[in-house]
C-alpha positions in Angstrom: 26.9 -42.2 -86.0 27.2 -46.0 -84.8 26.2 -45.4 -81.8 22.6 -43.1 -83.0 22.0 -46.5 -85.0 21.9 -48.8 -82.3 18.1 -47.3 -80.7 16.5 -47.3 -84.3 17.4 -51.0 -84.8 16.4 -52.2 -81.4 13.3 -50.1 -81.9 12.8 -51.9 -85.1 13.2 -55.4 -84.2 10.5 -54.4 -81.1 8.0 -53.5 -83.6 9.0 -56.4 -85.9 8.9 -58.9 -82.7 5.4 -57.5 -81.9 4.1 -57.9 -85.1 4.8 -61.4 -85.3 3.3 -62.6 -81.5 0.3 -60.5 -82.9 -0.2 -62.6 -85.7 0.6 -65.7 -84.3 -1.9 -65.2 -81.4 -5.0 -65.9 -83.4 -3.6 -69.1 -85.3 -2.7 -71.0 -81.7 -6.0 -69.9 -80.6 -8.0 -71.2 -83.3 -5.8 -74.7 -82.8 -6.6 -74.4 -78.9 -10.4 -74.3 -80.0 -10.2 -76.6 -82.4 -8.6 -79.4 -79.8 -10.7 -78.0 -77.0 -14.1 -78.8 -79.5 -12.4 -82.2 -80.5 -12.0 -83.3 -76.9 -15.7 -82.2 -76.3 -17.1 -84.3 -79.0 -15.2 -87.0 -78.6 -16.3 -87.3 -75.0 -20.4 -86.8 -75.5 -22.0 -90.1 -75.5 -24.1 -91.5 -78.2 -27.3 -90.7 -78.8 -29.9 -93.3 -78.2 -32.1 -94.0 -81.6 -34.9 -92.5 -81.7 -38.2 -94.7 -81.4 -41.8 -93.1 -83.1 -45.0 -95.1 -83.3 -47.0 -95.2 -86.6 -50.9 -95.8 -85.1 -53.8 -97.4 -86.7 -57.3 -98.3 -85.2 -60.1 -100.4 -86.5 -62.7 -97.4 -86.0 -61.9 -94.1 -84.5 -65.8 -93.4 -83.4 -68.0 -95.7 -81.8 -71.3 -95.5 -82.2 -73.8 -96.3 -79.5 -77.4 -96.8 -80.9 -80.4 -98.5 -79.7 -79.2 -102.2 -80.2 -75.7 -101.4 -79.3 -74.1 -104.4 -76.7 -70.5 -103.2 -76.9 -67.7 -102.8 -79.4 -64.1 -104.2 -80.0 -61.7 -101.5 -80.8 -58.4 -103.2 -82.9 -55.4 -101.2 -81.7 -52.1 -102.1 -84.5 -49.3 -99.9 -85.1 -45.5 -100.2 -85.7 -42.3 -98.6 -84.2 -40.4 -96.2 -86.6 -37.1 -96.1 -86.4 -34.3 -94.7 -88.1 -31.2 -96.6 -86.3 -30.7 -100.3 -85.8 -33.1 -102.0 -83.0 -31.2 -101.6 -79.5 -30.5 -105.4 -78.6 -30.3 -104.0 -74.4 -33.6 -104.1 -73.6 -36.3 -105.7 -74.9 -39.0 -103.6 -76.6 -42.6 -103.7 -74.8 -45.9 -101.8 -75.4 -48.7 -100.4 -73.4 -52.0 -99.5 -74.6 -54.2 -97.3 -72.1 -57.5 -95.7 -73.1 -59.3 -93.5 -70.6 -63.0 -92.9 -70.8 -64.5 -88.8 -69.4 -63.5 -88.8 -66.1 -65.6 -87.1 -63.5 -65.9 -86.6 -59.6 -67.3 -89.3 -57.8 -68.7 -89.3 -54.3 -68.2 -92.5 -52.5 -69.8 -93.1 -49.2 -69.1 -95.8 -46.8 -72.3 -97.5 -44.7 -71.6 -99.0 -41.2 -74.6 -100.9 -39.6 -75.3 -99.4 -36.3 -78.6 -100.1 -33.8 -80.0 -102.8 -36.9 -79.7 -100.4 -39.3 -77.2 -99.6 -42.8 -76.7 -96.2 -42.2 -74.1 -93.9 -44.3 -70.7 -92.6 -41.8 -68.4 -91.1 -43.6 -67.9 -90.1 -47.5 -65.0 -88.7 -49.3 -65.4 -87.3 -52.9 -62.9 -88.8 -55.5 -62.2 -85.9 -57.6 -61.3 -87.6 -61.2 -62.1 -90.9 -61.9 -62.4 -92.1 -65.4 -65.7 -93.8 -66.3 -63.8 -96.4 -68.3 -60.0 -97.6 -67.9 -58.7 -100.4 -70.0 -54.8 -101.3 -69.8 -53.4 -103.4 -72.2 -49.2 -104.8 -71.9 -47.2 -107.0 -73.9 -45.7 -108.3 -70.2 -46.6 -108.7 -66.7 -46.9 -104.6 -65.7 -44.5 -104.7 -63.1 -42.0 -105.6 -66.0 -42.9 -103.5 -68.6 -43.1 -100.0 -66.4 -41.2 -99.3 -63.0 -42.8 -97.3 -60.2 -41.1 -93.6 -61.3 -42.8 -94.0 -64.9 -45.9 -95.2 -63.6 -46.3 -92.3 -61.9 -45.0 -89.5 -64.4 -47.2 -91.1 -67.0 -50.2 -92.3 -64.6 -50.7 -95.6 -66.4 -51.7 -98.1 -64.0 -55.3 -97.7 -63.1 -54.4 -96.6 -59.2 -52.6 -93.9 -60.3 -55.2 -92.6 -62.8 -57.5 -91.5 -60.1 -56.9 -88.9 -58.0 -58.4 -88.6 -54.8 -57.4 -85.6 -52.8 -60.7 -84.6 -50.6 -60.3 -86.8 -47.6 -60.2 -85.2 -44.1 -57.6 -86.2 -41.9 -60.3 -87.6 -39.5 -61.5 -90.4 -42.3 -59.7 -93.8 -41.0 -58.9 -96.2 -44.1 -59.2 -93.1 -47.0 -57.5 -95.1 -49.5 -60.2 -97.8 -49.3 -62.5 -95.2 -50.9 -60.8 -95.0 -54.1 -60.0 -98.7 -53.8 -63.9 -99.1 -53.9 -64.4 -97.3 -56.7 -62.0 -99.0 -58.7 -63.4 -102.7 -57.5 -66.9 -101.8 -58.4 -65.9 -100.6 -61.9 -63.5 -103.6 -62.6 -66.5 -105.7 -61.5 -68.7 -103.9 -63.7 -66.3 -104.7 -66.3 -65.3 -100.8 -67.0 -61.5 -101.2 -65.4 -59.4 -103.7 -66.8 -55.3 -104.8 -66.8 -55.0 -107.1 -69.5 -51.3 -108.5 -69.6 -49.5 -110.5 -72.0 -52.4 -109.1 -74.3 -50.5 -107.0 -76.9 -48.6 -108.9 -79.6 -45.1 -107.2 -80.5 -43.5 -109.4 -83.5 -39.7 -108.3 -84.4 -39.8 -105.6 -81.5 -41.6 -103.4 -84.6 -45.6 -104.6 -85.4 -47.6 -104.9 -82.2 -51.4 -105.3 -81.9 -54.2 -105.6 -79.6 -58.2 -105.5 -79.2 -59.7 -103.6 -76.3 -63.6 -104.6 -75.8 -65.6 -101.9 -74.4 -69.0 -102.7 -72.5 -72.3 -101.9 -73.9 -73.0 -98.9 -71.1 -69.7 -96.9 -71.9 -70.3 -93.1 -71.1 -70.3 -90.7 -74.3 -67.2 -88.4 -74.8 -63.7 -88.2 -76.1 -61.4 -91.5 -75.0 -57.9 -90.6 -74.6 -55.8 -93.6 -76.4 -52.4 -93.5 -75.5 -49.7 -96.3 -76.7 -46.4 -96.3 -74.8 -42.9 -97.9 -75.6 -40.8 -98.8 -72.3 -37.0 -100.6 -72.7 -36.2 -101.5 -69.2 -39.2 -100.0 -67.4 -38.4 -96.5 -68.7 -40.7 -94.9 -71.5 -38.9 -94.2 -74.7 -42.0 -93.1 -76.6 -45.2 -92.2 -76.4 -48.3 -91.8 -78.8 -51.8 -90.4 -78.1 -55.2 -89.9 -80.0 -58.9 -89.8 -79.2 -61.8 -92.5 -79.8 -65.0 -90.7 -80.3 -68.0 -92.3 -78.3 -71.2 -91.2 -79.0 -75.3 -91.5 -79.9 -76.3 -91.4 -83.0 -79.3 -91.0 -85.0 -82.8 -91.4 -83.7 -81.2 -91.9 -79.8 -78.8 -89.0 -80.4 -81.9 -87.3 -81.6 -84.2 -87.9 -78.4 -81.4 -87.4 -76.4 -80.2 -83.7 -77.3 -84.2 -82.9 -77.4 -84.3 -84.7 -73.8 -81.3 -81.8 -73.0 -81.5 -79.0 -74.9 -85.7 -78.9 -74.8 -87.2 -80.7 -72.2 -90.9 -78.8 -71.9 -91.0 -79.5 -76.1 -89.3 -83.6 -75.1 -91.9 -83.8 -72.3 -95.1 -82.9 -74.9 -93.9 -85.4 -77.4 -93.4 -88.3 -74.7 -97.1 -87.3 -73.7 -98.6 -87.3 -76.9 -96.8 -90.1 -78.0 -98.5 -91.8 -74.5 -101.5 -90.8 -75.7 -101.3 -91.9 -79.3 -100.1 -95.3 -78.1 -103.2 -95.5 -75.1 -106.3 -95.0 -77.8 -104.0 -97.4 -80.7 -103.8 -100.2 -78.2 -107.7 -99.4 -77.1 -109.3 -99.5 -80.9 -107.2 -102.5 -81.7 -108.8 -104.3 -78.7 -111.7 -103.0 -79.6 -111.4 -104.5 -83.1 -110.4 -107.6 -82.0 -113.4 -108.2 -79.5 -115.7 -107.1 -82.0 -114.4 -109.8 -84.5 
């Protein structure tokens, strides 16, 4: 009898033994994942505060009329924030607004036998028609060559010229001429040391634009570097436009130009026979 008892208790304990490693199973392997998510957290870094810009300009259209001689647009904002100001780097702004851009053919003249004569040409695909960039530091400080060229802030890096042929000596100088003549022209500007950042929060600047600014939508972008890297970035547009009796004449000019080239005539006329009666008038006084 002893000895038929001896197999149903070991059998037991087994099934006991088994049900005990099968319950304890779970338990260390919620600790393991519990440790194993504790050591990962423990080793992330911390985040870097996040950095928005709250925008405000002094007008958001310009409007170019018949007396028009240029405008000042006041750029002001502020940095939100929702951590304590990083005391690593400094905090420094850039202000960039970008008129249409369009292709622009550029031709350079060589004087051969006495005579200017156009050689070779290469067409600049986008150049903007107006480029102002405005820092709180010398650039070179404020943005390092990798940004400047992800962002395309700097005014070099803004135009793209792709449609030189290999056998053009000198292509760069093409879209170097383009950018001299507009900066002399006063439509491409780097104004440094221009925008005023007080407690690395308020910052504020003025960009003048010239009386012959091209209509369109002006991409306005504001950009905040720490260390030459951009941390955040804003954009909106400035509206620049004709209004009333130019934006009138101007759509007609466009959109009718047999119905434009009537009025001009008898407008022509009108102002012929008024001149002729008033000298008329006057010689007969």
């Amino acid at each position: 009898m002893s000895s038929l008892l001896v197999p149903v208790i070991k059998y037991r304990l087994f099934r006991a033994g088994c049900a005990v490693l099968f319950l304890a199973m779970p338990l260390a392997f919620s600790a393991n994942l519990a440790q194993a998510q504790g050591s990962l957290t423990d080793s992330e870094p911390p985040t870097v505060p996040r950095e928005e810009v709250v925008l405000g300009l002094s007008q958001d259209r310009v409007a170019i009329t018949a007396d028009f001689d240029g405008s000042e647009i006041l750029i002001f904002g502020a940095v939100k924030r929702e951590a304590p100001i990083p005391q690593d780097d400094p905090l420094e702004v850039i202000v960039a607004i970008s008129g249409p851009a369009s292709p622009v053919m550029v031709r350079r003249k060589e004087k051969k036998l006495g005579i200017w004569v156009n050689t070779d040409s290469v067409l600049v695909d986008s150049a903007p028609s107006f480029y102002a960039v405005a820092t709180s530091a010398p650039f070179d400080q404020v943005l390092n060559d990798t940004e400047d060229l992800r962002y395309r802030v700097s005014v070099g890096r803004a135009i793209r010229s792709v449609g030189a042929g290999m056998h053009i000596r000198g292509a760069q100088q093409f879209a170097e001429a383009v950018m001299r003549i507009r900066a002399d022209n006063g439509l491409y500007s780097l104004r440094e040391n221009t925008v005023a950042v007080d407690q690395q929060t308020l910052f504020r600047t003025a960009i003048e634009m010239p009386s012959d600014v091209t209509e369109g939508a002006y991409r306005t972008r504001i950009l905040l570097t720490r260390g030459g890297t951009v941390v955040a970035q804003y954009e909106t547009t400035i509206d620049v436009g004709k209004v009333g009796l130019e934006r009138f004449l101007y759509a007609l000019s466009r959109e009718q130009p047999f119905l434009y080239g009537l009025m001009s005539l008898a407008i022509a006329i009108a102002a012929g026979w008024g001149a002729s009666a008033a000298f008329r008038l006057l010689r007969n006084s």
